[in-house]
N, C-alpha and C positions, 0 to 999 in steps of 0.2 A: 544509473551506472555512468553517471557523463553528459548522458547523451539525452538531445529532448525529440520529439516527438511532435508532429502534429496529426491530431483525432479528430476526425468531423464526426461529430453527433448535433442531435437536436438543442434545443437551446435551455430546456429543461430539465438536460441529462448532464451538462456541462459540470455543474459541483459536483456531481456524485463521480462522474469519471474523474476529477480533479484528488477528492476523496481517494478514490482505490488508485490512482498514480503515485499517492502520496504513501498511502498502504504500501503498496507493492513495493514503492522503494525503501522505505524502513524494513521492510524485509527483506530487501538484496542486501542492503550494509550489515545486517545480522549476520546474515550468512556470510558475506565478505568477511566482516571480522571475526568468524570462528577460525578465520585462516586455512578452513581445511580445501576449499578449490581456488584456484586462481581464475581459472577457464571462464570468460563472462558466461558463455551461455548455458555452461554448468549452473552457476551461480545462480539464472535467471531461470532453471528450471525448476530449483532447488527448494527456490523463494518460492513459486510456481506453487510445487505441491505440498510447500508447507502449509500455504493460503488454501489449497485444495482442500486439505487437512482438515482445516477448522471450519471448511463450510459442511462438511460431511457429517462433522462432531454436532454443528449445531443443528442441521438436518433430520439425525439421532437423537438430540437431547440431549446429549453426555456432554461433559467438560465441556459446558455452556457457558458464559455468566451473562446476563443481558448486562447488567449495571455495568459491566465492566467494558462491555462493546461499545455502549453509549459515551464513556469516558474518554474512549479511544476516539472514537467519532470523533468529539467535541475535540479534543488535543488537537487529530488531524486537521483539521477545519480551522483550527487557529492559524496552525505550520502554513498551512494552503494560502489560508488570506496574508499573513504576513508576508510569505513570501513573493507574493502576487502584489504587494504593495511595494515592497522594497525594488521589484521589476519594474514596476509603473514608474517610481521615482528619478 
């Protein structure tokens, strides 16, 4: 949403919290662009329990797909490193 964040975690949590930063905010600009809240912290709850949502689903078993979480992974992890590169530069 703009705005960055510093997160102390251990040093072998660092990509995976990079990972679901990178989640989390592909799911605020979704929600941003349905246009239906302005409100950030709406926004940010929004996205919230949409991610809620799909850990519950795959918790259940239902409208799971692995292949397709792994895909998502690997994209994220790309966004992360590039973007982490172009910061370096």
């Amino acid at each position: 949403m703009g705005r960055d964040f510093c997160v102390t975690c251990p040093n072998e949590e660092e990509e995976e919290i990079q990972l679901a930063a990178a989640y989390l905010d592909k799911k605020i600009q979704e929600v941003r662009a349905e246009g239906k809240f302005v409100d950030s912290d709406r926004i940010a709850i929004i996205a919230a329990l949409g991610i809620t949502h799909e850990l519950l689903m795959m918790r259940h078993g239902t409208g799971f797909d692995i292949d397709e979480f792994k895909r998502r992974i690997v994209s994220l992890k790309k966004k992360v490193d590039d973007a982490i590169t172009k910061k370096e530069a």
